[in-house]
C-alpha positions as CSV (number, residue, x, y, z in Angstrom):
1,X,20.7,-35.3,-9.9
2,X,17.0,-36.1,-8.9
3,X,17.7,-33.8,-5.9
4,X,18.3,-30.7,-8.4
5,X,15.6,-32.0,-10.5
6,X,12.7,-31.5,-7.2
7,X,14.5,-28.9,-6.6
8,X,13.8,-27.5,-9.6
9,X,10.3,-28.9,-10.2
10,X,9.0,-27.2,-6.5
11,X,10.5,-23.2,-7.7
12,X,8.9,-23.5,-11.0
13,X,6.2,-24.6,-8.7
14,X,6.2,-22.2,-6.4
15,X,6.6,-19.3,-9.0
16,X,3.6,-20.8,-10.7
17,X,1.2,-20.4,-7.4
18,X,2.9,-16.9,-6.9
19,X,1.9,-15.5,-10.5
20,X,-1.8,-16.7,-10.0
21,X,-1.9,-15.0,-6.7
22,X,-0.8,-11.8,-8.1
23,X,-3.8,-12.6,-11.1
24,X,-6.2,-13.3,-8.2
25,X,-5.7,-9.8,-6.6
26,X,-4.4,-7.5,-9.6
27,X,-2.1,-5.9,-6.7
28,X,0.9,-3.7,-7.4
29,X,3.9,-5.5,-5.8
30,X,7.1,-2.9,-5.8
31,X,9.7,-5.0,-8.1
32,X,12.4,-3.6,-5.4
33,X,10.5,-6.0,-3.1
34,X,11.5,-9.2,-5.1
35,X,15.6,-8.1,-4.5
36,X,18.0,-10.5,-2.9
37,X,18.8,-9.7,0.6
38,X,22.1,-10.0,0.4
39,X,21.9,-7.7,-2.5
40,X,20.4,-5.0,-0.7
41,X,22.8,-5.2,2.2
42,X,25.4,-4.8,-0.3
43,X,24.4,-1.7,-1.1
44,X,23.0,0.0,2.2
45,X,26.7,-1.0,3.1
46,X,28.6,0.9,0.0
47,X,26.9,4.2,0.9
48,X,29.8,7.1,2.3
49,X,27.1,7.7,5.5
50,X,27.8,4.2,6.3
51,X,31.6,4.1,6.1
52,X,32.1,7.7,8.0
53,X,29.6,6.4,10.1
54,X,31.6,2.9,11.1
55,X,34.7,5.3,11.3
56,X,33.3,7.7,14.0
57,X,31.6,4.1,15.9
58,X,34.7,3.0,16.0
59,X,37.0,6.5,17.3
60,X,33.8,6.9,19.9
61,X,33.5,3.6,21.4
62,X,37.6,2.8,21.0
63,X,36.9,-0.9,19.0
64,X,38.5,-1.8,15.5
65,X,36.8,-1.2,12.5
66,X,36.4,-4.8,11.8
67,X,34.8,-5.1,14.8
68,X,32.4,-2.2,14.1
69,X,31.2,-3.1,10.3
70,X,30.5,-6.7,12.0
71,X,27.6,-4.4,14.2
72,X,26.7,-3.1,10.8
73,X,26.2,-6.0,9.2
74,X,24.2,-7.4,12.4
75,X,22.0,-4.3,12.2
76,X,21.0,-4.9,8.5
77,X,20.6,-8.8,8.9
78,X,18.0,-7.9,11.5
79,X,16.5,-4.6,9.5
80,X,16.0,-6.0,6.2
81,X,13.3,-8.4,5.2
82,X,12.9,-11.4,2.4
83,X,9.7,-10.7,0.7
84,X,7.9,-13.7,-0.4
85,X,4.9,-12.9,-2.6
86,X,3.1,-16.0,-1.7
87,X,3.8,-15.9,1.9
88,X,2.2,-12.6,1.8
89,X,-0.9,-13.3,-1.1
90,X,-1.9,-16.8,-0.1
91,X,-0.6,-17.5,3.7
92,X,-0.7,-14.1,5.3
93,X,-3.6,-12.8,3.8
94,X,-5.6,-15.7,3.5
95,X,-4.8,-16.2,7.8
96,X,-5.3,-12.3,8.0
97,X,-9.0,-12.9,6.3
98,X,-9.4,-15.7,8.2
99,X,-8.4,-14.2,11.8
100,X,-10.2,-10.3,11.1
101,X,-13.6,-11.9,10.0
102,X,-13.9,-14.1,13.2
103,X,-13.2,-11.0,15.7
104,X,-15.0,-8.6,13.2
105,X,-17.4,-7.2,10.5
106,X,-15.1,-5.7,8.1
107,X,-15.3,-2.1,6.2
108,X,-13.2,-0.2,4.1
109,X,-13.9,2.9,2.6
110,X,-11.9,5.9,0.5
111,X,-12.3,9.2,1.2
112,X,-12.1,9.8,-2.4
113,X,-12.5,6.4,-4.7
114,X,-9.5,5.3,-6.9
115,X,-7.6,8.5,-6.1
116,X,-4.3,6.4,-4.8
117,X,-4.5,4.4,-8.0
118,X,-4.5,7.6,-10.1
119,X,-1.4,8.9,-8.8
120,X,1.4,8.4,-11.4
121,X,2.8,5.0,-12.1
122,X,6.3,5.8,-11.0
123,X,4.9,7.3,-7.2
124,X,6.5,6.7,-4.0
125,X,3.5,6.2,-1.2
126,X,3.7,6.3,2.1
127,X,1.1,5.1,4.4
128,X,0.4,7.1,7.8
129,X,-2.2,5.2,9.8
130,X,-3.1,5.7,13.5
131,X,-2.7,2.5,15.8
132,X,-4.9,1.3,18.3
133,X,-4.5,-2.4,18.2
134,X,-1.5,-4.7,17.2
135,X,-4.2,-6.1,14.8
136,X,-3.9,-2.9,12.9
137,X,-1.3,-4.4,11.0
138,X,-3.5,-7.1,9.6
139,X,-6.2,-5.0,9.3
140,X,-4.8,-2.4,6.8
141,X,-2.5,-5.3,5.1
142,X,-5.4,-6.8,4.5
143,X,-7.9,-3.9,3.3
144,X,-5.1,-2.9,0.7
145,X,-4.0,-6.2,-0.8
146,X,-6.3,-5.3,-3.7
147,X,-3.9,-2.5,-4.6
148,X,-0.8,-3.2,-3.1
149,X,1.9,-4.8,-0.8
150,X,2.6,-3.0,2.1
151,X,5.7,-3.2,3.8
152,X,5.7,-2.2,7.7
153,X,8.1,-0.6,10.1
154,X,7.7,-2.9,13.0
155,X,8.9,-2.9,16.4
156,X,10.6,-5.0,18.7
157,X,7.8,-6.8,19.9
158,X,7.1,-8.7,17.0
159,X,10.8,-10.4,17.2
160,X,9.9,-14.1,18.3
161,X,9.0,-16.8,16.1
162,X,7.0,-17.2,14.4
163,X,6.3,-13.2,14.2
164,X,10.0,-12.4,13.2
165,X,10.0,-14.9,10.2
166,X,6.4,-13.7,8.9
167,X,7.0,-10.0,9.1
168,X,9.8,-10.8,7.3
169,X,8.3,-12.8,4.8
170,X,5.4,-10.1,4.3
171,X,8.2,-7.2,3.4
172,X,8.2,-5.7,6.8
173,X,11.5,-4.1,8.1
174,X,12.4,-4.6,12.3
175,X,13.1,-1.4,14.0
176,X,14.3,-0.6,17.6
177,X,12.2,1.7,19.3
178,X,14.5,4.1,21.9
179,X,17.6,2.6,20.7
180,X,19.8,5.6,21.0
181,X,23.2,4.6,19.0
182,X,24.0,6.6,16.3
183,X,25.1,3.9,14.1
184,X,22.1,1.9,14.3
185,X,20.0,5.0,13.2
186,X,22.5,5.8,10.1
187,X,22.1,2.0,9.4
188,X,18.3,2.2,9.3
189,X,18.0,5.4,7.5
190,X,20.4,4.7,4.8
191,X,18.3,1.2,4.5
192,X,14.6,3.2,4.4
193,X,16.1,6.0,2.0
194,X,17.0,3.0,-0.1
195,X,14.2,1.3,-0.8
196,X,12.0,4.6,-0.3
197,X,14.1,5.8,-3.7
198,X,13.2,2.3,-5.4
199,X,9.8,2.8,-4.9
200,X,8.6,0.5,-2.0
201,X,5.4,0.9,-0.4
202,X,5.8,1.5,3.0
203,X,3.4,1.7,6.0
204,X,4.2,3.9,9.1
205,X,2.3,4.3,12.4
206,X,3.4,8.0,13.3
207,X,2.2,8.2,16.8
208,X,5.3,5.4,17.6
209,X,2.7,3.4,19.6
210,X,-0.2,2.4,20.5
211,X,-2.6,5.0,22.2
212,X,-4.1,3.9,25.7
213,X,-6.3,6.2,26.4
214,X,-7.9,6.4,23.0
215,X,-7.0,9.2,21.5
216,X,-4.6,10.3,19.2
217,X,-1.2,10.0,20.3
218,X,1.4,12.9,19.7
219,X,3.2,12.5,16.3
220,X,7.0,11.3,16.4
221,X,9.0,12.3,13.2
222,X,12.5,10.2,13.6
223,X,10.9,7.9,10.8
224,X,9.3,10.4,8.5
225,X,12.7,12.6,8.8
226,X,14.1,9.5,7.0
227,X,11.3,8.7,4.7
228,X,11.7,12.6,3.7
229,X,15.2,12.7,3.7
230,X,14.9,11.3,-0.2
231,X,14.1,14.3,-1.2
232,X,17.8,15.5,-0.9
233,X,17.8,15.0,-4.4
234,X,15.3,16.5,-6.5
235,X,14.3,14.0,-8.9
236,X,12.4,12.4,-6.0
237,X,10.5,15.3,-4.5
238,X,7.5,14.9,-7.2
239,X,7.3,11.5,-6.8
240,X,6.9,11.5,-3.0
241,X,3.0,11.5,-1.6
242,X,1.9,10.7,2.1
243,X,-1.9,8.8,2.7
244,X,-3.5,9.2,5.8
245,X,-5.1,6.2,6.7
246,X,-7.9,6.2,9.5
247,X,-9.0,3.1,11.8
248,X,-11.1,2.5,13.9
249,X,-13.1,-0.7,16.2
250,X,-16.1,-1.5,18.1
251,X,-13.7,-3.4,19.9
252,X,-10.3,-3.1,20.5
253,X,-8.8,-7.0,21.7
254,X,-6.2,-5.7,24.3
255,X,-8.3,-2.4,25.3
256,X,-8.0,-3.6,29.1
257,X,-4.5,-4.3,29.1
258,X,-3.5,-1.2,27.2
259,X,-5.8,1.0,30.2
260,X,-4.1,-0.7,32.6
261,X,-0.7,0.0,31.2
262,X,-2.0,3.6,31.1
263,X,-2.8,3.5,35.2
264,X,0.9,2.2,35.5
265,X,2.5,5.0,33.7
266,X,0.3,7.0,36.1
267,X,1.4,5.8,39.0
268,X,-0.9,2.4,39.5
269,X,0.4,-0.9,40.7
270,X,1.6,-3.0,38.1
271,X,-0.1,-6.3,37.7
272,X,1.8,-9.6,38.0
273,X,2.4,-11.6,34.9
274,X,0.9,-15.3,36.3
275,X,-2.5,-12.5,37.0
276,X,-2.1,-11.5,33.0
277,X,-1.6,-14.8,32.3
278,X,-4.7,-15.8,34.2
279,X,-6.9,-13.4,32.5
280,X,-5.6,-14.2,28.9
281,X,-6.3,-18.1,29.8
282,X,-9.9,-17.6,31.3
283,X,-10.6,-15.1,28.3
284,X,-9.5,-17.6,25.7
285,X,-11.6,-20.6,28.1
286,X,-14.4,-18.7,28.0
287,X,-14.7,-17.6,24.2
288,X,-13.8,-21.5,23.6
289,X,-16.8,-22.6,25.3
290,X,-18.7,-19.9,23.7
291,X,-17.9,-21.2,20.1
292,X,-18.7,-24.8,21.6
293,X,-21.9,-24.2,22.6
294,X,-23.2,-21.7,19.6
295,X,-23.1,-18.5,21.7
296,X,-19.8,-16.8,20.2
297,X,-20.7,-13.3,18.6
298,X,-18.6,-11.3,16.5
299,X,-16.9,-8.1,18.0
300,X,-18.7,-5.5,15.9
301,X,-17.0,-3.7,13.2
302,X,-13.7,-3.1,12.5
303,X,-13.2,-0.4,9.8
304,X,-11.0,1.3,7.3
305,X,-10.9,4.7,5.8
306,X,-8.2,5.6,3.2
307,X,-7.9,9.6,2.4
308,X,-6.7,11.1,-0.1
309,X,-2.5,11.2,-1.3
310,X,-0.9,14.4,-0.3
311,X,2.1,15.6,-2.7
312,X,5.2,16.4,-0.6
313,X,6.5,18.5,-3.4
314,X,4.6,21.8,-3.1
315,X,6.0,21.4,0.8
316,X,9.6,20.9,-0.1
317,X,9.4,24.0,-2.6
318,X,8.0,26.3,0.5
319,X,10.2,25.0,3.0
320,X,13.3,25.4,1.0
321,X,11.8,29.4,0.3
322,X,11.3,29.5,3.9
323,X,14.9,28.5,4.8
324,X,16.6,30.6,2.5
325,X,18.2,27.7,0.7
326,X,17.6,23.9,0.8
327,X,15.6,22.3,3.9
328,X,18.3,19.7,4.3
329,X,21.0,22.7,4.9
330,X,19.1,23.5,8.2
331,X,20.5,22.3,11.6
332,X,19.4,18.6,12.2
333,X,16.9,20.0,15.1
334,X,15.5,22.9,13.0
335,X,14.2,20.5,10.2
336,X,12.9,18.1,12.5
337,X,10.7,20.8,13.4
338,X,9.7,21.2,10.4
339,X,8.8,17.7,9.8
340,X,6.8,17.9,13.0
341,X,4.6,20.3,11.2
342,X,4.2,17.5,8.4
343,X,3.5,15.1,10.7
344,X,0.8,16.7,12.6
345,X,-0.6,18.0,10.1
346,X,-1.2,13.9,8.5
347,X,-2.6,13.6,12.3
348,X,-5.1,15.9,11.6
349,X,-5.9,14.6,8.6
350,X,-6.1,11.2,10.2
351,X,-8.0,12.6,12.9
352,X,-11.1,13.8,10.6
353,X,-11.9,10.4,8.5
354,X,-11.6,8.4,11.5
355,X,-14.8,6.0,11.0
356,X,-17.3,6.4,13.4
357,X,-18.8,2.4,14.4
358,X,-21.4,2.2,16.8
359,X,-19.8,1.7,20.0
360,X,-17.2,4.5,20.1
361,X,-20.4,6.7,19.0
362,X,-22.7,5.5,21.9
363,X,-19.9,5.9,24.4
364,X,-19.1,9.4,23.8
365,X,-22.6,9.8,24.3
366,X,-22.8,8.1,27.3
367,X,-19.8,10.3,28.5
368,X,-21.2,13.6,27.8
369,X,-24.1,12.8,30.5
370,X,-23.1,13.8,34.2
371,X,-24.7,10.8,35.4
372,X,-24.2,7.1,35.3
373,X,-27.6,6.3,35.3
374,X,-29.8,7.4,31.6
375,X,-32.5,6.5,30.5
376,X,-33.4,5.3,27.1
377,X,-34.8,8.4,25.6
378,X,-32.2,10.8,26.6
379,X,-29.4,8.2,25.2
380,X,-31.4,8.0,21.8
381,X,-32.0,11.7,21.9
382,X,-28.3,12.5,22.7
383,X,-27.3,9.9,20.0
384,X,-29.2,11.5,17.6
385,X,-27.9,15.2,18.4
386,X,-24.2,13.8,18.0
387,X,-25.0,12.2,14.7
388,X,-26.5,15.4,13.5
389,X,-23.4,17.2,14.2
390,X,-21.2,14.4,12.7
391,X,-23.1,15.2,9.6
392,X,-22.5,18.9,9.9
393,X,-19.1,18.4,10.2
394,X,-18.2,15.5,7.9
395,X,-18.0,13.1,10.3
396,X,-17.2,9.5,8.2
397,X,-20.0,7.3,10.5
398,X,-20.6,4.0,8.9
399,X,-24.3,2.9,8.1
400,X,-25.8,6.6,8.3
401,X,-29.0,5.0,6.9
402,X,-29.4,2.7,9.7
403,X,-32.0,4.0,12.7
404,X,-30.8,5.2,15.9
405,X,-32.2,3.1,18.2
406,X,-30.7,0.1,16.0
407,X,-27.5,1.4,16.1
408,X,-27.8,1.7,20.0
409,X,-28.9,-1.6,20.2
410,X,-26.2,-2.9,18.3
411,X,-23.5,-1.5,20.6
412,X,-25.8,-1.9,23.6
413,X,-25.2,-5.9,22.5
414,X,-21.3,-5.2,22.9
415,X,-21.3,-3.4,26.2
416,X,-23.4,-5.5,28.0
417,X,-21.3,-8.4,27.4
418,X,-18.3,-6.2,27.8
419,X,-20.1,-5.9,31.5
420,X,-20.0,-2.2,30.4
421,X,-23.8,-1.6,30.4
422,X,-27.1,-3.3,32.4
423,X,-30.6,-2.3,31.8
424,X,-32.9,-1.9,34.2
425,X,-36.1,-1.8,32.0
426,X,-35.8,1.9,30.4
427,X,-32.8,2.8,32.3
428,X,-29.5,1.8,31.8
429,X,-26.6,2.0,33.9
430,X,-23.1,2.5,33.2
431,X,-20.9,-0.3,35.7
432,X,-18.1,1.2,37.9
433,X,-15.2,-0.9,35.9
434,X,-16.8,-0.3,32.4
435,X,-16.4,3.9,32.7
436,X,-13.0,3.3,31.5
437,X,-13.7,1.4,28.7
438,X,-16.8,4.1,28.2
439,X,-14.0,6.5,28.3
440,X,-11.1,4.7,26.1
441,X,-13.7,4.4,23.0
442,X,-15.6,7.6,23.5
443,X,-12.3,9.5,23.1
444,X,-11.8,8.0,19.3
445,X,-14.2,9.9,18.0
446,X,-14.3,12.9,20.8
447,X,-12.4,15.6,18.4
448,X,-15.2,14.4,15.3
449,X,-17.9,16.5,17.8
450,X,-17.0,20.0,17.6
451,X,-18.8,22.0,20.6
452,X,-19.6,18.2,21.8
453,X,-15.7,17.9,22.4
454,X,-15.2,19.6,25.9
455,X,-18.2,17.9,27.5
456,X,-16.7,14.2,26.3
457,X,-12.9,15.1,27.7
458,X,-14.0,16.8,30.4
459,X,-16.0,13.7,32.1
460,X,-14.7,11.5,34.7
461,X,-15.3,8.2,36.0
462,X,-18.0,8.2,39.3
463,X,-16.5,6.1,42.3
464,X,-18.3,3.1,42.0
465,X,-20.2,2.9,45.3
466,X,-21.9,6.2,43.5
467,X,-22.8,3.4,40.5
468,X,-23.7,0.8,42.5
469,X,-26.2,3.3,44.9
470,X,-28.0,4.6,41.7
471,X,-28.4,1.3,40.4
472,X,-29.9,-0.1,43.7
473,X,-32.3,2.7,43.7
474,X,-33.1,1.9,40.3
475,X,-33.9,-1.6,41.1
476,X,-36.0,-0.5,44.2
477,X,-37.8,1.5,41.9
């Protein structure tokens, strides 16, 4: 009896704290959110796709049905989350706070002000943001707790504890990446259909991955061709709107380890895990003994741009006139193509709010000088010219207002501890191992610079004898 009583006393509790969390940030939390798991396995299993599905598993693969609706019922356990709305309001964001404004000053910005929160109260939004760092998924989480919950399609990575139990926790649903079994991917899209036609926000990074080279990754659709798939009946069609959402850092935590991935995939040796594990430990030592002894700077900015909703309805209407018919009658392939379109096109779209922070715009236009030796002048001068064509063109740069040598000096502060930049008095010098990082920044905002855009792609890395020679007959001089 007094068991049932604290039992009772902690969820009146608990429901207490969650209600004034929800006060504190006036956010929109889907109701689907707050549905019992087993509940919503229950129905992702009573839809027909499912059961033809489990029928032509088990005729393919030659095991029982039984046997078969068991791997359903595995999928889903491992698919669908258990929101908790004050793991989410008061533990996750309060650590995600906590964690983003040590690393990082923090902006956020809309392309157009309260233009999500105007849509109609019954919209289903979809948010399509670019990823460059795993922090991403704080980062955005964070910047839209104000308005709403988001609930992410994460990958496999984030499947150890204590990763697996917070996702969950936070709404987010577990995905395999290159998992080719058709079951699994009728499993998965019957669950996102399902809580895409109950209204839950989700959050979607369309390039699959994270870009290591910088710039935007191609779009892959298998996602979106679910998300869309809704639409298959009507009633959801004006309802549906996709938000490109635009990110962008000064610095990126794992920007080495993501370059060196990319030398891999090109044909470099692969690094041993005790040498990883070595760099991680004397990069952790060292910032340690920089917080001990007063010296610990934050990493620049971090920033957020949220553009405006696009209505998938006037789409639908023109692709079903294109097709003669209904989209969804098309062959599977021929509509993903069409989806491709869609998601290139919220790419784009991405691609032209990304926020310009200091040190991406200083790199690109350190990379669009043929030499690895510039003096101070021509970097301000050069800075200058790019910032006047970001304002042509719309560029989103943060702190406009601020002068250019400050803003130089600012990332100047971040590259030279990045071992990216010296200066020899008015002369800087770009290091041999800090091109690449010149490079992997400079190419976030290469596309924002319109005839500047060749000239940044186009320039390579100097060996770095060539660096070192210029900088000794800097010194001598």
């Amino acid at each position: 009896m007094a068991g049932a009583l604290v039992a009772y006393a902690l969820r009146a509790t608990f429901r207490r704290m969650g209600r004034r969390a929800l006060l504190r940030f006036r956010a929109r939390v889907d109701r689907y959110k707050f549905a019992d798991k087993q509940h919503i396995m229950e129905a992702v299993l009573a839809q027909p796709e499912i059961v033809a599905a489990v029928q032509q598993h088990a005729r393919d693969v030659g095991e029982s049905e039984e046997q078969s609706w068991s791997r359903v019922r595995r999928y889903l356990d491992e698919i669908v989350p258990q929101f908790n709305v004050l793991a989410y309001y008061r533990f996750g964001y309060t650590i995600a706070n906590a964690v983003l404004r040590f690393f990082w000053k923090l902006s956020v910005h809309s392309a157009t002000p309260g233009a999500v929160q105007r849509l109609r109260k019954d919209a289903i939004v979809v948010y399509l943001i670019n990823h460059r760092s795993n922090a991403d998924y704080l980062l955005v989480a964070w910047a839209l707790a104000g308005s709403v919950s988001i609930s992410y399609a994460v990958g496999e990575w984030a499947r150890a504890f204590p990763l697996e139990f917070l996702f969950k926790r936070f709404g987010s649903y577990f995905i395999r990446r290159g998992y080719r079994e058709t079951l699994y991917h009728t499993v998965l899209e019957q669950y996102v259909q399902h809580i895409t036609q109950r209204g839950v926000t989700q959050g979607i990074f369309p390039e699959g991955g994270l870009t290591r080279d910088g710039r935007l990754r191609p779009g892959k659709v298998g996602l979106l061709d679910y998300l869309l798939g809704v639409a298959r009946e009507p009633e959801y069609r004006d309802r549906l709107y996709l938000v490109p959402v635009a990110l962008n850092y000064d610095r990126v935590l794992e920007d080495r380890t993501l370059l060196r991935e990319l030398q891999v995939r090109e044909g470099g040796a692969r690094v041993s895990r005790v040498l990883q594990f070595g760099e991680v430990a004397r990069y952790a030592g060292w910032n340690v003994l920089r917080m001990l002894t007063g010296r610990f700077r934050r990493y620049g900015r971090a920033a957020v741009i949220v553009g405006d909703p696009v209505p998938m309805a006037p789409w639908f209407t023109a692709e079903d006139a294109r097709a003669g018919g209904s989209l969804f009658d098309l062959p599977r392939e021929e509509r993903l193509g069409r989806v491709q379109s869609v998601c290139d096109d919220m790419l784009k779209r991405i691609g032209e709010i990304i926020p310009v922070t200091p040190v991406p715009l200083v790199c690109a236009a350190i990379q669009s000088f043929d030499s690895d030796v510039i003096t101070r002048a021509a970097l301000l001068e050069r800075i200058g010219e790019m910032r006047e064509v970001l304002v042509e063109l719309n560029g989103r740069e943060l702190r406009r207002d601020r002068d250019i040598a400050e803003t130089f000096d600012i990332a100047y502060r971040m590259l030279r501890m990045r071992h990216v930049l010296t200066r020899h008095g008015e002369t800087y010098v770009v290091l041999g191992r800090g091109r690449e990082l010149v490079s992997y920044y400079a190419n976030s905002v290469a596309h924002l610079l319109g005839e500047y855009e060749a000239s940044v792609r186009a320039r390579d890395a100097l060996p770095a004898m060539v660096a070192m020679g210029e900088m000794r007959s800097v010194s001598r001089a």
